[in-house]
N, C-alpha and C positions, 0 to 999 in steps of 0.2 A: 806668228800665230794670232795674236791679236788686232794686227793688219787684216787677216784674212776674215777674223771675227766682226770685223766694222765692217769690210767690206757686204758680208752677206747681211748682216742687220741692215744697213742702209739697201741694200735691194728689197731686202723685205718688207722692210719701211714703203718703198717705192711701188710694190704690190701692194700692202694692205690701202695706202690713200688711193692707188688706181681704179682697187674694185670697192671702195666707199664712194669716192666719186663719180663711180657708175652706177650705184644703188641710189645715193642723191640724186641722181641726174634723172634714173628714170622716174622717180617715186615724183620730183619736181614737174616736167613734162606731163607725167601723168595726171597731176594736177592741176595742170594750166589746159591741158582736153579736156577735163572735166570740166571746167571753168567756164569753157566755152561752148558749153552744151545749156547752161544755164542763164537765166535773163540777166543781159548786163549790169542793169537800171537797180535790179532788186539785189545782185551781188556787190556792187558796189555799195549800195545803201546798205548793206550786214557788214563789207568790211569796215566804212567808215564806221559805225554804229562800235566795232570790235577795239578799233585800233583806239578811239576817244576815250574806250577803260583800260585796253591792255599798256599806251604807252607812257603813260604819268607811271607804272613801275617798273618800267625799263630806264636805266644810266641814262641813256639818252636824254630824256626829261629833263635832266640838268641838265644839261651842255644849253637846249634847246631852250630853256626859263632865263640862265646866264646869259646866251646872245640877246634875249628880246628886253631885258631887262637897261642892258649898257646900248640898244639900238632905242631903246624908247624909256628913258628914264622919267620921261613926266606921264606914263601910262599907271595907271594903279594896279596893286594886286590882281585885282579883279578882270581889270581888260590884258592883261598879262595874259591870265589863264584864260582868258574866253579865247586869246590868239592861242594858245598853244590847243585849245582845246579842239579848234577849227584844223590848224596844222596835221594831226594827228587824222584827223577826218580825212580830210585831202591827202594824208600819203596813204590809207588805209583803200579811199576809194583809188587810187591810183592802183596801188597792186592789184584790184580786181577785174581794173579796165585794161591793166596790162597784156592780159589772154584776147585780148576784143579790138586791138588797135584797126586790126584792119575792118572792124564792123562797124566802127561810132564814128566814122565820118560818114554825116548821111546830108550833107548840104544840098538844097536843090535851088538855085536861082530862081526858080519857077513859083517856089511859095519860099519865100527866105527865112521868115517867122515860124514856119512850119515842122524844122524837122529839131535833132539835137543842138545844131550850130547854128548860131544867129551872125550872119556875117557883116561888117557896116558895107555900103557900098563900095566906103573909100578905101577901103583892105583889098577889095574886090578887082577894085583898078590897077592898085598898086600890083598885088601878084598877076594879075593879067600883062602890067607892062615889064616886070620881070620878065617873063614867059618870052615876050614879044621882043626885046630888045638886042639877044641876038649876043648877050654880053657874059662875061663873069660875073659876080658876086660873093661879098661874104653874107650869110647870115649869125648873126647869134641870138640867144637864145638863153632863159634861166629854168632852174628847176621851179617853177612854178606852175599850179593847177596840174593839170598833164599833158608835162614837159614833151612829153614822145610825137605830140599832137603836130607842130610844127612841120615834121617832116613828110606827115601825110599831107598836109596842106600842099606842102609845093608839091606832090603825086597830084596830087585831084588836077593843080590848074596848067600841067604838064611841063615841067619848071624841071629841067636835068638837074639830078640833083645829087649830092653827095654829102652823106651824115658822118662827122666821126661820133664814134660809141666806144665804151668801154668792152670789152667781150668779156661776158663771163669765165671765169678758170676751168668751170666741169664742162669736156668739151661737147656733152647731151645736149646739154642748155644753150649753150654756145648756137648750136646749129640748127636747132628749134626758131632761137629769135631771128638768127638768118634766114632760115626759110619764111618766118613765118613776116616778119620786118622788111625784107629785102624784098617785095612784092607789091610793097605800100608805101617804100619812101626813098626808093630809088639804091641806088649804091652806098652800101654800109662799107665803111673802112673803121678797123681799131685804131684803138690807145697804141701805139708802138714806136720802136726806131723808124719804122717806114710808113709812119702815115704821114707828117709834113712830106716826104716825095709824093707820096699817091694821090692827096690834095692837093698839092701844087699841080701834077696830070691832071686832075678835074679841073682846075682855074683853066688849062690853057687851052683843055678843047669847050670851053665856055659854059662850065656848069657854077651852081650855084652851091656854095658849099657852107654847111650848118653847122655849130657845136654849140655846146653848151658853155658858158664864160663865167659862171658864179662858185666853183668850187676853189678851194685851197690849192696851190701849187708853189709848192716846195721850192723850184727856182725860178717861180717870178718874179714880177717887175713888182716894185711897190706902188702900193694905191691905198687911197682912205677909202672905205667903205664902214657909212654910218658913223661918220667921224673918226673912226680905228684902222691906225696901217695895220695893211693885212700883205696877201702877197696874189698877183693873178697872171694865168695864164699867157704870154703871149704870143701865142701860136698866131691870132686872128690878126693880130695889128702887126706883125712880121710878116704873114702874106699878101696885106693889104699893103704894105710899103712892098714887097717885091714886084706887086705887080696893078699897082697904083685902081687897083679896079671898089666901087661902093661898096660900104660896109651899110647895112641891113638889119635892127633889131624885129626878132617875130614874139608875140608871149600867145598866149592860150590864158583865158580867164573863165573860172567857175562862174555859170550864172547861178539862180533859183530854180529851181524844177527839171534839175539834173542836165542843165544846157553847157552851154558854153560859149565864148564865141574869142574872133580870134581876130590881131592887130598887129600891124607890120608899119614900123615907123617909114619917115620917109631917109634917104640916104643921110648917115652921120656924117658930118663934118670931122675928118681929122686933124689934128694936131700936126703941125710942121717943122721942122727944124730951118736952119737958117738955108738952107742949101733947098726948102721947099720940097723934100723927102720927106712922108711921113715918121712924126716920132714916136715911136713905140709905147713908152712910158705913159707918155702924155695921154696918146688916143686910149689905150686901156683904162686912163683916167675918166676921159671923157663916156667909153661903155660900161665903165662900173659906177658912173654916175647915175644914167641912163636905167640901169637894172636898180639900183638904191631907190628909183623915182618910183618902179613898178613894184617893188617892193612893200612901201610905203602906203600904196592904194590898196593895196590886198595884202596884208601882212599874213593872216591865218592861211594861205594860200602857200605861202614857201613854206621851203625845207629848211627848218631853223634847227634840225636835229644835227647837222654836223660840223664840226669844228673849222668855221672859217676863220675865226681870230688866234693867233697864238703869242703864246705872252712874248716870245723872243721877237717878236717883229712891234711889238705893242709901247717900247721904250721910247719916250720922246713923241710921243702920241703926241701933237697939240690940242 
């Protein structure tokens, strides 16, 4: 009897989050149409404006004052908070530009100074001979300014491309950012058991494949970042040793007057083991050096809200 009592509770369980995540899903959607009916420039400026008072009383606040604090010990109170205070702007205009990705790249070679993106020439060559060489690549990439930018970038200069992304859990939303994502920045694959296969299928009919490299991961490799072992992904430097092809940082940086513009290193040098294989470790060391640098320039500019240090990896810190 009580068997049969769990049994139905946990179905019912499994209905009630079914049709809550389809009232989130449409109320969310419908939110992000309306978004998009409205001037970028000016919602993005009401959300940063929102997010600079609403998130100093959000938890988060701390997490994000404690990272900036042990990453920049010789900053005073004061430039503390003016970084977090920027921080907070930048994720707040990010969610508003989120509904727009496919409207705010408006680059035109033709007046370069002219439009949202200010591009340097040498970005310009660079993604032109990606485009042209015919090859594989990896890209990466941090959540800085707006992160999502990147992948339109290689859409524009017609760069086969392949993003992994995390897919939302509410499957409305889910298939929202797909349609609406998957139009402007080529082939989206998830977080999953099957996305290292489906990336390595993009490396091998010679697409150039994007992720992001600055978040926490549970069974990484260790790395210092900002001085502090942490632990990082390595998916990128495992593909890049299976299939010996360049590794590629791209960032997106906030200008003044709601611009932006955008910069793509030249090919990383990796790390080798004695056998002249790439070393996983090491190269993660070398792109999470690389990110700690762009970091550093723009610090108000990251996402400093979520837990990349954890005390169990932090023992023996030098």
């Amino acid at each position: 009897m009580r068997t049969a009592i769990k049994r139905v509770g946990r179905r019912l369980r499994r209905r009630l989050k079914s049709a809550g995540d389809a009232v989130i899903g449409a109320l969310a959607v419908g939110a992000l149409e309306l978004l998009r009916r409205a001037n970028p420039d000016r919602m993005a400026d009401l959300a940063g404006w929102i997010m600079r008072r609403v998130g100093p009383l959000l938890p988060e606040h701390r997490i994000a004052r404690d990272n900036l604090r042990h990453a920049f010990p010789e900053k005073s109170d004061l430039e503390i908070a003016a970084i977090l205070a920027g921080s907070w702007d930048n994720l707040g205009r990010m969610a508003a530009e989120f509904a727009h990705l496919d409207r705010l790249w408006d680059y035109d070679p033709e007046r370069p100074d002219g439009g949202r993106f200010v591009i340097p020439q040498q970005a310009i060559e660079r993604f032109r001979c990606l485009a042209a060489d015919g090859k594989p690549a990896l890209i990466f990439a941090a959540h800085l300014a707006n992160w999502e930018m990147p992948g339109i970038c290689a859409a524009t200069y017609k760069l086969d491309s392949a993003v992994l992304y995390r897919r939302p859990n509410i499957p409305r939303i889910a298939r929202w950012i797909s349609t609406t994502r998957g139009a402007t920045m080529g082939e989206l694959i998830s977080t999953g058991l099957e996305a290292p296969m489906k990336l390595a299928e993009a490396l091998r009919r010679g697409a150039h494949v994007g992720m992001l490299v600055d978040q926490y991961f549970v069974r990484g490799v260790e790395v210092i970042f900002f001085g502090r072992r942490t632990r990082a992904n390595p998916l990128i430097a495992r593909l890049a040793r299976h299939f010996d092809c360049p590794i590629h940082g791209v960032r997106i940086i906030r200008l003044p007057d709601r611009r932006f513009t955008a910069e793509i290193t030249d090919a990383v040098t990796p790390v080798r083991d004695a056998d002249g294989k790439i070393d996983v470790a090491g190269t993660m060391q070398v792109i999470t050096g690389i990110v700690e640098s762009w970091i550093r320039e723009h610090p108000e500019q990251w996402l400093w809200q979520h837990r990349r240090w954890r005390p169990e990896d932090e023992r023996g810190t030098p």
